[in-house]
N, CA, C and O atoms as a DFTB+ gen file, in Angstrom:
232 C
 N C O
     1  1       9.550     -11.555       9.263
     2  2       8.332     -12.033       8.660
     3  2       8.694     -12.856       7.433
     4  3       9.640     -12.742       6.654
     5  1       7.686     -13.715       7.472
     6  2       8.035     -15.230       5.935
     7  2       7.565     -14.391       5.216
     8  3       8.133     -13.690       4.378
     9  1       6.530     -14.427       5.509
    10  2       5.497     -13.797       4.080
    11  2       5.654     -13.098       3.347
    12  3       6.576     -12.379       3.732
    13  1       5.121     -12.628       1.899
    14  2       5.421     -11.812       0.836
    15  2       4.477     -10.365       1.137
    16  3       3.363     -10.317       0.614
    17  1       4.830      -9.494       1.772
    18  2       4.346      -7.941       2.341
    19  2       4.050      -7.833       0.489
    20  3       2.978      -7.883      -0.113
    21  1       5.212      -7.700       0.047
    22  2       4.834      -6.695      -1.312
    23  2       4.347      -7.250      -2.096
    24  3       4.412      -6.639      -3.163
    25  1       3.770      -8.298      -2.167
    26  2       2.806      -9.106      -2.914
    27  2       1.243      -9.253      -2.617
    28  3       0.288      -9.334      -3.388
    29  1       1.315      -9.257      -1.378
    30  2       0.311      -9.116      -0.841
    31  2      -0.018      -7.598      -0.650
    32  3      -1.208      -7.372      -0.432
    33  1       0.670      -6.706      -0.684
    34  2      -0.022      -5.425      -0.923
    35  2      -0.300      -5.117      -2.282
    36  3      -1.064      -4.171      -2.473
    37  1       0.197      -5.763      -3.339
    38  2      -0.318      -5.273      -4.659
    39  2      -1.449      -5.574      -4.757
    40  3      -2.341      -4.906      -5.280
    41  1      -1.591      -7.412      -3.881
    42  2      -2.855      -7.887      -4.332
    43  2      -4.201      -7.109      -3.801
    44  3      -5.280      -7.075      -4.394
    45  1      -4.013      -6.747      -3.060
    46  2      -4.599      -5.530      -1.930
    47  2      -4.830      -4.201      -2.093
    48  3      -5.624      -3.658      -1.325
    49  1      -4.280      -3.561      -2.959
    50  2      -4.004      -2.241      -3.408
    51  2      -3.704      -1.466      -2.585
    52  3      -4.317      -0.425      -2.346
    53  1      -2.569      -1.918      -1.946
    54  2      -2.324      -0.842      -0.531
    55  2      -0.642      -0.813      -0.300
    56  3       0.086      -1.580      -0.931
    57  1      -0.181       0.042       0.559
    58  2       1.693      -0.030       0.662
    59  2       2.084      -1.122       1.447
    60  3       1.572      -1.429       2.523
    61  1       3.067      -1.740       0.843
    62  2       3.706      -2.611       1.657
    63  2       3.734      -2.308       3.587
    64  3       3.643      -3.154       4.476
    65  1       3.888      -0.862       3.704
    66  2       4.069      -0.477       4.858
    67  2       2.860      -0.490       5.478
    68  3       2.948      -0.285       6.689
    69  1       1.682      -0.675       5.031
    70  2       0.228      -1.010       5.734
    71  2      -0.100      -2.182       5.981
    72  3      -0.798      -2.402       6.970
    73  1       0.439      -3.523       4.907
    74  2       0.754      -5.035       5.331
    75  2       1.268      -4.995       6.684
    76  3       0.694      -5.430       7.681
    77  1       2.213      -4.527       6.639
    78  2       3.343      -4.722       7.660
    79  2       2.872      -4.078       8.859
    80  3       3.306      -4.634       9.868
    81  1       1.927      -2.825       9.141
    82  2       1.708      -2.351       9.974
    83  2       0.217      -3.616      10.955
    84  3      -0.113      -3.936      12.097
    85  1      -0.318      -3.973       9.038
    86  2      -1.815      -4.815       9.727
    87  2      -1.650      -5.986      10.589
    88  3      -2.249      -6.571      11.492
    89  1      -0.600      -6.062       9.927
    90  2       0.140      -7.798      10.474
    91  2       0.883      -7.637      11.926
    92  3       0.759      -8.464      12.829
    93  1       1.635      -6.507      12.008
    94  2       1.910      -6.440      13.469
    95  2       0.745      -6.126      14.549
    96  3       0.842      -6.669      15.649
    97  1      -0.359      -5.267      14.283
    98  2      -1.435      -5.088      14.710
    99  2      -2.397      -6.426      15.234
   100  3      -3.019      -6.461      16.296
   101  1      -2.349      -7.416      14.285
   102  2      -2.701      -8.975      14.241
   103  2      -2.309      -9.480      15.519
   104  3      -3.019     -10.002      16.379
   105  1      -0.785      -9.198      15.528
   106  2       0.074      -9.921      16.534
   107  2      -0.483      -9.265      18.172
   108  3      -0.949      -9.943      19.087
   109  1      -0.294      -8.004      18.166
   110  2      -0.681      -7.284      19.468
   111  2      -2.520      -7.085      19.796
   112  3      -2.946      -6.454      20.764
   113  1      -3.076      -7.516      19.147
   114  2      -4.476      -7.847      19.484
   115  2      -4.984      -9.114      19.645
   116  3      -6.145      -9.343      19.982
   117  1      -3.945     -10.140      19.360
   118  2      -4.654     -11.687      19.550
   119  2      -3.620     -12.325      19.940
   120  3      -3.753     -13.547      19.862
   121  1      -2.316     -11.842      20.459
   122  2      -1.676     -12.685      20.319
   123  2      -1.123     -13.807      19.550
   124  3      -0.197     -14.408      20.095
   125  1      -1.382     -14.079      18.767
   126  2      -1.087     -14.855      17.736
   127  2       0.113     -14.307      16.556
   128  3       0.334     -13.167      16.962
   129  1       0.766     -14.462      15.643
   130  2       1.360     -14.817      14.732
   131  2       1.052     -15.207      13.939
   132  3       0.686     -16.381      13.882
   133  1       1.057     -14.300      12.824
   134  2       0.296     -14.497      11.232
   135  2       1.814     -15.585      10.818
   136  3       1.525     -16.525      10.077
   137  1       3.496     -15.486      11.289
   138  2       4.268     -16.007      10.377
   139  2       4.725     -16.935      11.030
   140  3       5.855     -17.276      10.681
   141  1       4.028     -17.795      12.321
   142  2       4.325     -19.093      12.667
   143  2       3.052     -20.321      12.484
   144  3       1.960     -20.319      13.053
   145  1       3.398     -20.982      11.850
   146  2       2.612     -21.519      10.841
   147  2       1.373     -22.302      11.456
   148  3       0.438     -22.531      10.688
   149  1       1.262     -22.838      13.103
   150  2       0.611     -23.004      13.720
   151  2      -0.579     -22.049      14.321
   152  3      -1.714     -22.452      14.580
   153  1      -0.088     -20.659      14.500
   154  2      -0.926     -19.902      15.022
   155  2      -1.653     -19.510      13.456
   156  3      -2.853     -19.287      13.292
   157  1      -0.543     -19.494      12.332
   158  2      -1.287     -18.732      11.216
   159  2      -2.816     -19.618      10.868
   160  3      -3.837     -19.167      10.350
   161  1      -2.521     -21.095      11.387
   162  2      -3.906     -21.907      11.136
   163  2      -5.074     -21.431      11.556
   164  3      -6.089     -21.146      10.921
   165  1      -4.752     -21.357      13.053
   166  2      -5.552     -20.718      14.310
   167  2      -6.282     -19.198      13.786
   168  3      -7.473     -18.920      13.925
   169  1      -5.557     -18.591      13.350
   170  2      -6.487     -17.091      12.506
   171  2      -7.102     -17.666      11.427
   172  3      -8.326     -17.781      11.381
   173  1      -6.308     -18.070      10.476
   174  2      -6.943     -18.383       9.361
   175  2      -8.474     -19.403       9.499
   176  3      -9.315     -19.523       8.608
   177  1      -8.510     -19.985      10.733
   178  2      -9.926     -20.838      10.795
   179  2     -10.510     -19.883      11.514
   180  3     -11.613     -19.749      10.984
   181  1     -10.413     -18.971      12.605
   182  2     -10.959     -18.163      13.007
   183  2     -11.421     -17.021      12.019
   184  3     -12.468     -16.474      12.364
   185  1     -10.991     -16.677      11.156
   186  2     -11.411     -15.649       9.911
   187  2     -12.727     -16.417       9.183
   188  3     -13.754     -15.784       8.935
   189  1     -12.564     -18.041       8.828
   190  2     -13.309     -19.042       7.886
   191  2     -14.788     -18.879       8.772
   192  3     -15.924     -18.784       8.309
   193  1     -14.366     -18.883      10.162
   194  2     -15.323     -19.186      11.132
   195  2     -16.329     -18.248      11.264
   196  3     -17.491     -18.639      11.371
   197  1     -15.945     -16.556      11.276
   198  2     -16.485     -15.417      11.353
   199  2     -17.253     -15.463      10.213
   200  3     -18.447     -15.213      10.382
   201  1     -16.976     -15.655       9.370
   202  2     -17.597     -15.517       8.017
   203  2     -18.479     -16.715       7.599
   204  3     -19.394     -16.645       6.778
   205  1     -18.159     -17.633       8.151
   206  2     -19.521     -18.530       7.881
   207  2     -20.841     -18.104       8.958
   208  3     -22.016     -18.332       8.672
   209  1     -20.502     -17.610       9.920
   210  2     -21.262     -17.317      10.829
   211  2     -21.600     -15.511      10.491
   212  3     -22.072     -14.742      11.329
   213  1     -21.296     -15.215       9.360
   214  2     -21.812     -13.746       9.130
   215  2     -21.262     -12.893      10.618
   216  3     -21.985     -12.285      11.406
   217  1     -20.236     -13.019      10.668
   218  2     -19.782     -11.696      11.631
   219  2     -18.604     -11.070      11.651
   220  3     -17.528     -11.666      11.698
   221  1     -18.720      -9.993      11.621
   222  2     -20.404      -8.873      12.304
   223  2     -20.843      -8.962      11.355
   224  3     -20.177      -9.159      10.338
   225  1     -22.050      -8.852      11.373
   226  2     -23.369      -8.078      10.544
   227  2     -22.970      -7.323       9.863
   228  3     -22.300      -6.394      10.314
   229  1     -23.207      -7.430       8.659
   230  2     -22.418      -6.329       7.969
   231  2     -23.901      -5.090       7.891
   232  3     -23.750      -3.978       7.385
């Protein structure tokens, strides 16, 4: 993995080892890849997308 786990868990308030667990979880539910920089687009507009469109319902 590129990314900064322990940075992103501080920012988060959570263990590095729950980054790491969310992010592999990422991978085996969408197929995709949070740390290849093409697919990371592909989530990251899909996240922009959910949320402009309010979903779910909170």
């Amino acid at each position: 993995m590129h990314g900064n786990q322990a940075a992103a868990a501080r920012r988060l308030g959570v263990s590095t080892r729950t980054v790491t667990y969310r992010l592999e979880r990422i991978r085996r539910l969408t197929g995709f890849s949070p740390d290849e920089p093409t697919q990371r687009f592909t989530l990251e507009t899909a996240v922009l997308g959910a949320r402009l469109l309010d979903w779910p319902p909170a």
